[in-house]
N, CA and C atoms as a LAMMPS dump frame, in Angstrom:
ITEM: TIMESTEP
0
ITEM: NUMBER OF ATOMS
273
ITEM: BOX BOUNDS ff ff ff
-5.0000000000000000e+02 5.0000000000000000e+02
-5.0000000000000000e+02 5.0000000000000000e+02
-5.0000000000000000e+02 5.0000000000000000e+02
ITEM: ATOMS id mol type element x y z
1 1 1 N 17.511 -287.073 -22.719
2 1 2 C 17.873 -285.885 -23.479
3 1 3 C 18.734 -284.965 -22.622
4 2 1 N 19.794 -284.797 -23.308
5 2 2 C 20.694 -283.437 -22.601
6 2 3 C 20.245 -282.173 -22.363
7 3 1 N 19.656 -281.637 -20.819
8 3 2 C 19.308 -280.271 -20.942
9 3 3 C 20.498 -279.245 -20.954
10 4 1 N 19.754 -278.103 -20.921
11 4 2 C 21.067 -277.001 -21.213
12 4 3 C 21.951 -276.775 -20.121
13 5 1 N 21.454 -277.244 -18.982
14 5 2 C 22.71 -277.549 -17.706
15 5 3 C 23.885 -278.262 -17.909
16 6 1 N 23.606 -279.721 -18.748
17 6 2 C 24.528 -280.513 -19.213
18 6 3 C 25.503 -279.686 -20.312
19 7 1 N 24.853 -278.693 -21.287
20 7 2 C 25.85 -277.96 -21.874
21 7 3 C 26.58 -277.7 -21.184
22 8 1 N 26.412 -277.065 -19.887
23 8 2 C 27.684 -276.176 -19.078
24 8 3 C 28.608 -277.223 -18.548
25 9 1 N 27.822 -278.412 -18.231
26 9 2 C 28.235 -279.34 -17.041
27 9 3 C 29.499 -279.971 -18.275
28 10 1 N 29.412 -280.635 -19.36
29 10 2 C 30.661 -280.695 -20.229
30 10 3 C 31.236 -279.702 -20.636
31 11 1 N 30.964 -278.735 -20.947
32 11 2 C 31.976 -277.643 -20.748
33 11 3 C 33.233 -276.842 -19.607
34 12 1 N 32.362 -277.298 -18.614
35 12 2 C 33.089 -277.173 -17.353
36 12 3 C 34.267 -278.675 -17.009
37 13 1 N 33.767 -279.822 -17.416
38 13 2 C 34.245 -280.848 -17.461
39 13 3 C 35.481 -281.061 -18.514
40 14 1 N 35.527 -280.339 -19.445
41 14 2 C 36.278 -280.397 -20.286
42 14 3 C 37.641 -278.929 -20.073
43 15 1 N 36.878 -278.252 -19.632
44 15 2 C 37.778 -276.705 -19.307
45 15 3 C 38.769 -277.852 -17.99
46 16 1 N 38.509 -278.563 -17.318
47 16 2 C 39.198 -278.993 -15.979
48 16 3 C 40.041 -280.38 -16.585
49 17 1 N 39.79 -280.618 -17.232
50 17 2 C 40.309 -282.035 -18.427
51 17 3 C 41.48 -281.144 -19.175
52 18 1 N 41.268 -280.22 -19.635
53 18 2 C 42.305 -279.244 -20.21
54 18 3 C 43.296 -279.101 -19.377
55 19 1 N 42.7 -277.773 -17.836
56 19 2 C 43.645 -277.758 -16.926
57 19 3 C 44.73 -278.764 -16.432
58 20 1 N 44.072 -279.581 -16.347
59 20 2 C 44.76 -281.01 -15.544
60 20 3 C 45.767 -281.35 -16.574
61 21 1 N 45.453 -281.701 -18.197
62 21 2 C 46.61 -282.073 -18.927
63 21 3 C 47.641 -281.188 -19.851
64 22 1 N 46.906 -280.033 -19.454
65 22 2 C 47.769 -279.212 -20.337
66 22 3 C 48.755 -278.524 -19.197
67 23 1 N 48.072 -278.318 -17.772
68 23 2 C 48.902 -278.269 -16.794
69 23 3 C 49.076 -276.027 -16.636
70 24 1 N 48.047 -275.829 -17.19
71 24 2 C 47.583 -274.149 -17.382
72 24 3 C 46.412 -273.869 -16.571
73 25 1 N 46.15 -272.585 -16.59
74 25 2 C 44.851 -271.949 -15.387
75 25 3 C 43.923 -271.973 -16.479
76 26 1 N 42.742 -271.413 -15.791
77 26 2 C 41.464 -271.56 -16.292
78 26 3 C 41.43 -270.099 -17.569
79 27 1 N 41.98 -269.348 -17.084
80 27 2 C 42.122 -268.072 -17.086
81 27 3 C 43.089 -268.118 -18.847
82 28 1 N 43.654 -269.379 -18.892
83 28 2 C 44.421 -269.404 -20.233
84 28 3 C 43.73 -269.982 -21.591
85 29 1 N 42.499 -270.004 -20.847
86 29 2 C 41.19 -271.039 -21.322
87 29 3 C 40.202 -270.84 -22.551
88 30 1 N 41.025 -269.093 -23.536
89 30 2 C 39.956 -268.723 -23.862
90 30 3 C 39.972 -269.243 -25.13
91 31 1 N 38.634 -269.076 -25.852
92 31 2 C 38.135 -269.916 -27.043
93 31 3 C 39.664 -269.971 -28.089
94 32 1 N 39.677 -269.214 -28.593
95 32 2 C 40.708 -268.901 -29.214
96 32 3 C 41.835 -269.327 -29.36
97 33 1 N 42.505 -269.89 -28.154
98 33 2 C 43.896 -270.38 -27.679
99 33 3 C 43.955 -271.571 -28.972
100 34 1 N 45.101 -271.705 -29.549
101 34 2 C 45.473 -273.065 -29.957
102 34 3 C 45.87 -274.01 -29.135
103 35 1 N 45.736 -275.102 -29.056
104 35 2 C 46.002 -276.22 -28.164
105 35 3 C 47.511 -276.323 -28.053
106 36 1 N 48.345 -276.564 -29.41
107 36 2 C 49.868 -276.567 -29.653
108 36 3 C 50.106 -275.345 -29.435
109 37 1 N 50.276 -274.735 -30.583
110 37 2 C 50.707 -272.912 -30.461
111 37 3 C 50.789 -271.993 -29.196
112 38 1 N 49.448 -272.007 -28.377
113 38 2 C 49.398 -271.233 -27.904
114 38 3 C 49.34 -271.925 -26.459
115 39 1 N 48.779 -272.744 -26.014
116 39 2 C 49.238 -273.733 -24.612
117 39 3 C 49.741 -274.779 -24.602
118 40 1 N 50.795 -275.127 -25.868
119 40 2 C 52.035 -276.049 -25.574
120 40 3 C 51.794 -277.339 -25.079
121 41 1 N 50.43 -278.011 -25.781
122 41 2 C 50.069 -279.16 -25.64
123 41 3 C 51.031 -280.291 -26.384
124 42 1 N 51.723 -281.169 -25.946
125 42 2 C 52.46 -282.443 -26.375
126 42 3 C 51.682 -283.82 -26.684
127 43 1 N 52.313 -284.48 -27.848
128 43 2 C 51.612 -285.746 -27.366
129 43 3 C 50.881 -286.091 -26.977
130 44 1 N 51.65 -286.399 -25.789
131 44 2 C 51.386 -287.24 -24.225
132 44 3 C 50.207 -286.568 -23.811
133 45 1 N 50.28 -285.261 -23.923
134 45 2 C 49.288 -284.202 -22.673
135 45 3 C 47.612 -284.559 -24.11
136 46 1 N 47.835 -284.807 -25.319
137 46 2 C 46.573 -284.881 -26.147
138 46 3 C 45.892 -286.01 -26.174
139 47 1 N 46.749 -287.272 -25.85
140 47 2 C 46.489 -288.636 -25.377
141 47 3 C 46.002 -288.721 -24.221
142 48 1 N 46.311 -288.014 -22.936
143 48 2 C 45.843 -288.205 -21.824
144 48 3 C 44.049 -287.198 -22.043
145 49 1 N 44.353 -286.05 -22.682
146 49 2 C 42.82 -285.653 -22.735
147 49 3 C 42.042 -286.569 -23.295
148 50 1 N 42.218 -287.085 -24.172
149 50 2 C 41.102 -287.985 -25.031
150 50 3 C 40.96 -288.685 -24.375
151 51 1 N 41.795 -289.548 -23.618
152 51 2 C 41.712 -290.606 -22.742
153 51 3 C 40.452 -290.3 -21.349
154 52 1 N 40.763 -288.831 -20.958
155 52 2 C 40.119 -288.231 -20.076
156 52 3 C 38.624 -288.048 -20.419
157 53 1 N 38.646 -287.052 -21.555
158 53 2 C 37.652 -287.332 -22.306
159 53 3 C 36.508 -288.007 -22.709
160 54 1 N 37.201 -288.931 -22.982
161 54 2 C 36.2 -290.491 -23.017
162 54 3 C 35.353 -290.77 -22.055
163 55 1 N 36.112 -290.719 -20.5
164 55 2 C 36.457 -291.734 -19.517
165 55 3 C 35.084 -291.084 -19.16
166 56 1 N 35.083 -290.29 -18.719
167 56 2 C 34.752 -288.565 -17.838
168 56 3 C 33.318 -288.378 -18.471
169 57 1 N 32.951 -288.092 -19.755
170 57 2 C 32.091 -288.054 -20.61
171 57 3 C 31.95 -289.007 -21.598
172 58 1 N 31.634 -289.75 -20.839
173 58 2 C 31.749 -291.118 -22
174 58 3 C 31.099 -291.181 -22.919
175 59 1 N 31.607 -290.881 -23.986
176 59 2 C 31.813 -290.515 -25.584
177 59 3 C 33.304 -291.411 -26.018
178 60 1 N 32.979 -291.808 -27.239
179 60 2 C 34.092 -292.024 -27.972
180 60 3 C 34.621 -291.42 -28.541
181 61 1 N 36.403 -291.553 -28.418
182 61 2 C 37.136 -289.863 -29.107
183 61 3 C 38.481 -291.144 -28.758
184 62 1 N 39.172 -290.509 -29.969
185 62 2 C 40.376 -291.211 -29.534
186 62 3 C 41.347 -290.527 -30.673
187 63 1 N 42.326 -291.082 -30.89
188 63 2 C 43.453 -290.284 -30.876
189 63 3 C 43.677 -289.33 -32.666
190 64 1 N 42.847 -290.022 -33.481
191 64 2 C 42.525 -289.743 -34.439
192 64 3 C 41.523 -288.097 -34.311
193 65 1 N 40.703 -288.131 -33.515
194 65 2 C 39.442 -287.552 -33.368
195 65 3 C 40.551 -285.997 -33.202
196 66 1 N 41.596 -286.044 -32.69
197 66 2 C 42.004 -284.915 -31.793
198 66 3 C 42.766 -283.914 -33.524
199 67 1 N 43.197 -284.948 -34.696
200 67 2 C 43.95 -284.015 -35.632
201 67 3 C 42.843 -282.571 -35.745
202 68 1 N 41.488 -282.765 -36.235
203 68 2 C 40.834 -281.884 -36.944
204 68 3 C 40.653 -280.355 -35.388
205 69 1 N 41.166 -280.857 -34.358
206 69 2 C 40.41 -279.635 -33.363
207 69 3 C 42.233 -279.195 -32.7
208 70 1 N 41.876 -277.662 -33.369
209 70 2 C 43.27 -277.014 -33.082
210 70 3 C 42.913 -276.129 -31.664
211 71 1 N 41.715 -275.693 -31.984
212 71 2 C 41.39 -274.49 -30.228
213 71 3 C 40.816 -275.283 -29.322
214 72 1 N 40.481 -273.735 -28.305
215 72 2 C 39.98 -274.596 -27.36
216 72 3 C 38.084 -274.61 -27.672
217 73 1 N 38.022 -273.699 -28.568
218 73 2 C 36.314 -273.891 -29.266
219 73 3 C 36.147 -275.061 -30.092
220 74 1 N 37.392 -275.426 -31.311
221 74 2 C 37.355 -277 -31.561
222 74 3 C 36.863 -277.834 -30.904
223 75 1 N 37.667 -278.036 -29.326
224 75 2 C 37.241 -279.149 -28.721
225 75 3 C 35.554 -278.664 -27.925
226 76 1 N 35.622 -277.913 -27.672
227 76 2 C 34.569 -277.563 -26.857
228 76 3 C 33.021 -277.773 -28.115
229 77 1 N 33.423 -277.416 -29.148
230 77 2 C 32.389 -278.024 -30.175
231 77 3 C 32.116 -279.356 -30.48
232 78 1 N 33.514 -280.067 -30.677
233 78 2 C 33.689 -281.301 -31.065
234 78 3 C 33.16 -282.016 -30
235 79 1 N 33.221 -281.864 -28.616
236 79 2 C 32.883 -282.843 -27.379
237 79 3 C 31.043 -282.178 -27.488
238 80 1 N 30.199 -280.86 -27.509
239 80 2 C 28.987 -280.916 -27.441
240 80 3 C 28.604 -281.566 -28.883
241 81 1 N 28.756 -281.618 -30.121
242 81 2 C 28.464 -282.567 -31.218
243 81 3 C 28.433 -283.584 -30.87
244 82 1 N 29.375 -284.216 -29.8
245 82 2 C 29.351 -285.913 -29.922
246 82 3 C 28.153 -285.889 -29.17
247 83 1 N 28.415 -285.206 -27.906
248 83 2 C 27.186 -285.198 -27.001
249 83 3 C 25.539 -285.678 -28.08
250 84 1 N 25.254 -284.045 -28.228
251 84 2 C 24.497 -284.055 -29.22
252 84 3 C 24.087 -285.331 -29.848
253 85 1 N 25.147 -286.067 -30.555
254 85 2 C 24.793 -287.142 -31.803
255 85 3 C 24.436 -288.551 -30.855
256 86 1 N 24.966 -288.928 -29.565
257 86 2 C 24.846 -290.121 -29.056
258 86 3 C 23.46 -289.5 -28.139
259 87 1 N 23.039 -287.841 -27.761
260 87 2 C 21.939 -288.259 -27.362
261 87 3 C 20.593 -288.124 -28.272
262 88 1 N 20.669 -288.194 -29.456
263 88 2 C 19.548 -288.285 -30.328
264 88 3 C 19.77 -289.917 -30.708
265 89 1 N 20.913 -290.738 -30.462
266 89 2 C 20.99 -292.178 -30.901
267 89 3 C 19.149 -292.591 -30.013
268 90 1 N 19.398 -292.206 -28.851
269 90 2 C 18.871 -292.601 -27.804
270 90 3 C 17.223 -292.131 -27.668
271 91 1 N 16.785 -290.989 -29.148
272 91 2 C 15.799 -290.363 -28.864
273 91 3 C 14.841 -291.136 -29.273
């Protein structure tokens, strides 16, 4: 079972998965931001997160998964849900 440390611990994991492909500070990080709109995410840079994503927190997410999550609370929801759902597979 995921304790509430692991909340932070993918959250933090995912804020640095951002940094790295969106190629922005932490500081540009806030819920709100649109991924396109507002930190100028491409393609390439949404493919490499999912990819990261996956890898990092291994969850399945792939390139489909990314249309429905425009912020950065989208993803940050969308990655603790998966969490969430694969660790009750397991309960």
């Amino acid at each position: 079972m995921m304790k509430n440390s692991g909340k932070t611990d993918h959250k933090r994991i995912t804020r640095q998965i951002l940094v790295t492909c969106l190629g922005c500070s932490e500081q540009d990080l806030s819920d709100e931001k649109h991924l396109i709109n507002d930190l100028y995410a491409d393609s390439l840079a949404l493919i490499d997160m999912v990819i990261m994503i996956s890898e990092q927190l291994k969850i399945d997410m792939d390139e489909k998964d990314i249309i429905n999550i425009n912020t950065v609370n989208d993803l940050y929801c969308w990655v603790e849900n998966k969490i969430l759902a694969v660790s009750s597979d397991f309960a």
